[in-house]
C-alpha positions in Angstrom: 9.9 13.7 29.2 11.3 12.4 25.4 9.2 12.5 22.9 9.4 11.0 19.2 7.2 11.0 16.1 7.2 8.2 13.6 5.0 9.5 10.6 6.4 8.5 6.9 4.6 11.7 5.3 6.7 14.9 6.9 4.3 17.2 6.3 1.8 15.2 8.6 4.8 14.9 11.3 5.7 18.5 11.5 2.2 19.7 11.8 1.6 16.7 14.8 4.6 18.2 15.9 3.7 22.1 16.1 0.2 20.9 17.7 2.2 19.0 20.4 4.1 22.3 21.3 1.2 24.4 22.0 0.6 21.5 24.8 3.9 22.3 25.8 5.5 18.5 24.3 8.7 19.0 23.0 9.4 16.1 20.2 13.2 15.3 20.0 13.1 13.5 16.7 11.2 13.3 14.1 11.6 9.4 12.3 10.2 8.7 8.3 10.3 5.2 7.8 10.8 1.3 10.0 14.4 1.2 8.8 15.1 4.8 9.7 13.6 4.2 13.5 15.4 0.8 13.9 18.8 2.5 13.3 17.3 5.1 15.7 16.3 2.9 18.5 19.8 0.6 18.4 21.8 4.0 18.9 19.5 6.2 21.2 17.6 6.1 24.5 14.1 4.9 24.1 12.0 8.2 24.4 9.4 8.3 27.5 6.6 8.5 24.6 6.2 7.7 21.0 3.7 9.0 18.7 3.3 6.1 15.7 1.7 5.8 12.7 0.8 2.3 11.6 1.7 2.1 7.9 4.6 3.7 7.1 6.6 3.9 3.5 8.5 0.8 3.6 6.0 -1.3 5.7 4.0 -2.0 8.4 5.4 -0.2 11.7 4.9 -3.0 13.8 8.2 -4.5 12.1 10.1 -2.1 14.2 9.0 -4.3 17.5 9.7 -7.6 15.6 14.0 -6.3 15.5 13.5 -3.7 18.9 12.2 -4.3 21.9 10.8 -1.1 22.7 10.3 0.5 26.0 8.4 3.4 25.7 4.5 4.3 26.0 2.7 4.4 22.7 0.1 6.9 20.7 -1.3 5.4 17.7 -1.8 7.9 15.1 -3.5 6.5 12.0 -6.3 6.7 9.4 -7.2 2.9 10.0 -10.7 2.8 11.6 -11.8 2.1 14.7 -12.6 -1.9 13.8 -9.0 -2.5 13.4 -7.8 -0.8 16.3 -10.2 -2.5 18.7 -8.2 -5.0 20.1 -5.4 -3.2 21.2 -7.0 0.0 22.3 -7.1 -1.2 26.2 -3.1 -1.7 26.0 -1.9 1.1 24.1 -2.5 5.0 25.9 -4.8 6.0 22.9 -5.2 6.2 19.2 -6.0 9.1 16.9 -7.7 9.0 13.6 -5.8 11.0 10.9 -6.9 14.1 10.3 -6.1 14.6 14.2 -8.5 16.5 16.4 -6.5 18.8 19.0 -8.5 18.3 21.4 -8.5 14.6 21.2 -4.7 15.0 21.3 -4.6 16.8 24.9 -7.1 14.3 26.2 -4.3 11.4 25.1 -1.4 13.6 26.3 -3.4 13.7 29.4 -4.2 10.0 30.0 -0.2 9.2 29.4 0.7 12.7 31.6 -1.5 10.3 34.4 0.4 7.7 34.3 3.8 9.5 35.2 6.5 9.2 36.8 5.5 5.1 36.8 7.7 4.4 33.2 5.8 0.6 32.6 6.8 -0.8 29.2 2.8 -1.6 27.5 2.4 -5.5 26.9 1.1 -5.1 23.5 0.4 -8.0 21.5 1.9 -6.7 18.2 1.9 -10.3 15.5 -2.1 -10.4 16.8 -2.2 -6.9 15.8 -0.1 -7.2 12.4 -2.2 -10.2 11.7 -5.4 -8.6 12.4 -4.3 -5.5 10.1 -3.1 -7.7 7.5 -6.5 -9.6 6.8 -8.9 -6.6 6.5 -11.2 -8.3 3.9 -12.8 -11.2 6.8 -15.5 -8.2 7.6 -18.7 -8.0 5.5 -18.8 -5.0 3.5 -21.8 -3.5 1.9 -22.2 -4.9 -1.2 -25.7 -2.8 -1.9 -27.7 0.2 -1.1 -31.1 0.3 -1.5 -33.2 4.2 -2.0 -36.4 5.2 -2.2 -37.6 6.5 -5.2 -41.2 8.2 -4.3 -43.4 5.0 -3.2 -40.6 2.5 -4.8 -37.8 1.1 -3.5 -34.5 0.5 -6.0 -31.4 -1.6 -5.1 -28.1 -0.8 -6.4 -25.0 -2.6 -6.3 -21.8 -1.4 -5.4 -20.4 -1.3 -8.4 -23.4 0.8 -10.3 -21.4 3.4 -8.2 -19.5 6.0 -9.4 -19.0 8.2 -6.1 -20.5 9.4 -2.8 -20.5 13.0 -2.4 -21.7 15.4 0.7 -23.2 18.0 -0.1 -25.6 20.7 2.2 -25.5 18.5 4.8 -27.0 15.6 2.5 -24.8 12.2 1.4 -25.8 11.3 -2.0 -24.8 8.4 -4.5 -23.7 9.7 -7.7 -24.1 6.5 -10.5 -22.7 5.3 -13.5 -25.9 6.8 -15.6 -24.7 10.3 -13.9 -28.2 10.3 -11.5 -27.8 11.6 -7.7 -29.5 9.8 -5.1 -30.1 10.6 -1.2 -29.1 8.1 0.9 -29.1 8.1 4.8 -25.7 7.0 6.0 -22.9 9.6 6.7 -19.5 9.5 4.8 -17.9 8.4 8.3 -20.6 5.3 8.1 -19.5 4.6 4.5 -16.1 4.6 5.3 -16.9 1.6 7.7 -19.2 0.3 5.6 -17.4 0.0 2.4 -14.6 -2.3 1.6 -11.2 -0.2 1.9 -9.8 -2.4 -1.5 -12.4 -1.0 -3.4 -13.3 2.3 -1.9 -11.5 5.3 -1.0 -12.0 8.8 0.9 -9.8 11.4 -0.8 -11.5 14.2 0.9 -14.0 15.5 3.6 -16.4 15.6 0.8 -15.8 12.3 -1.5 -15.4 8.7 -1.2 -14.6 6.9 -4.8 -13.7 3.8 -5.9 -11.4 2.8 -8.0 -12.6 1.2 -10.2 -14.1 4.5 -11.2 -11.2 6.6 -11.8 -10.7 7.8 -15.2 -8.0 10.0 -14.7 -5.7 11.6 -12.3 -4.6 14.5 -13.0 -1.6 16.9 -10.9 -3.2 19.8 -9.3 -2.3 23.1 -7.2 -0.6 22.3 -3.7 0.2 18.8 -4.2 -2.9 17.9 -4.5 -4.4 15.4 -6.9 -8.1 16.1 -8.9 -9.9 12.8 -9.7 -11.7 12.6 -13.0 -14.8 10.3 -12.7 -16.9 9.2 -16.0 -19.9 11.4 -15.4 -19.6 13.0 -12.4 -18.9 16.8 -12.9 -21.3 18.4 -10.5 -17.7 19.7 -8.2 -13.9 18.4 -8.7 -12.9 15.7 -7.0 -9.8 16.4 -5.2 -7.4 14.5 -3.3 -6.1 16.0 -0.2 -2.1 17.4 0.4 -2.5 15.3 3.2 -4.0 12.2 2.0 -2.3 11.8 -1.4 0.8 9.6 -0.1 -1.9 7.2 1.0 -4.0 7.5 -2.1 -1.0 6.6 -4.3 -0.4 3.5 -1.7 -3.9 2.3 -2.4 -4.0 2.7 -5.8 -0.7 0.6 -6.6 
């Protein structure tokens, strides 16, 4: 069995890589970038299975099937949520959400492993897909929050909002008058709930928006630390793994 990767950040495609080999998947190539797996695909034999990320550094990877036709069974690996990846879930063998779960990576190595030796090229509808990707603003995003404050209740707008932050096993909203609020959704809600142009999750324990950057600042093992107008309770760090994708949403 072939294997590929497609992932633009390396660092992400070698570690995908070294989980695949303890489930005993070798990967034959490791591709950056749509123009690099184009050349790739004119020249070689189209591997039995491709892992593929969605955005890549020079553009959607769905461009690749618009020059190739492409032959090969599919693993979407990607930090897009679920919403997005609805429609095509059925035809694809599975999708992973970035940062990848092992486990959830032998169950998909498992569901393609079941469809072998039977080599079927998938019918994925990829313009429905790359249109449905390119219009992420049609869903209505949360435009306010509303806590309770003792016996009253007090609505904020998004944009009174400097951060959310975990912390022991609380979420709290952190506002521009530097107050902390408890609020009942998860971080993995927000991140559904918010609109991805304004808001971002650099970290297990942050999601910011951008508007409410102030600085960004280099810090120790490529990472980058966020600096918020009053927020100062922990540093806001942007994960190794995450900051190629910051920078993208940030530009």
């Amino acid at each position: 069995m072939t294997t590929i990767i497609i992932e633009d950040e390396k660092p992400a495609a070698r570690l995908l890589q070294r989980k695949l080999d303890k489930l005993n998947i070798e990967v034959a190539v490791l591709l950056h970038s749509v123009e690099e797996a184009i050349d790739w695909f004119t020249e070689n034999e189209h591997p039995d299975l491709i892992f593929l990320d969605i955005q890549l550094s020079d553009g959607l990877s769905f461009e690749i099937f618009e020059k190739i036709e492409i032959k090969s069974a599919i693993i979407f690996t990607t930090a897009y949520d679920e919403y997005a990846l609805r429609a095509f879930k059925l035809n694809s063998i599975d999708y992973l959400l970035k940062p990848i779960d092992e486990d959830d990576l032998a169950t998909a190595v498992t569901k393609f492993q079941g469809r072998l030796p039977k080599k079927e090229k998938l019918q994925i509808d990829f313009d429905e897909i790359k249109k449905m990707l390119s219009n992420p603003f049609d869903k209505n995003y949360k435009k306010r929050f509303t806590v309770k404050i003792g016996q009253h209740l007090k609505v904020f707008a998004t944009d009174e909002i400097e951060c959310f932050f975990s912390e022991n096993k609380g979420t709290y909203m952190h506002t521009y008058d530097n107050r902390d609020y408890l609020i009942e959704s998860t971080l993995e809600q927000l991140e559904q709930e918010l609109d991805p142009a304004d808001f971002y999750r650099v970290s297990r324990k942050f999601i910011i928006p951008l508007k409410a950057i102030k600085e960004i600042v280099l810090y120790s093992n490529s990472r980058l630390k966020i600096i918020l107008p009053s927020y100062a309770n922990d540093a806001v760090i942007v994960s190794r793994e995450k900051v190629s994708d910051f920078k993208n949403w940030i530009e």
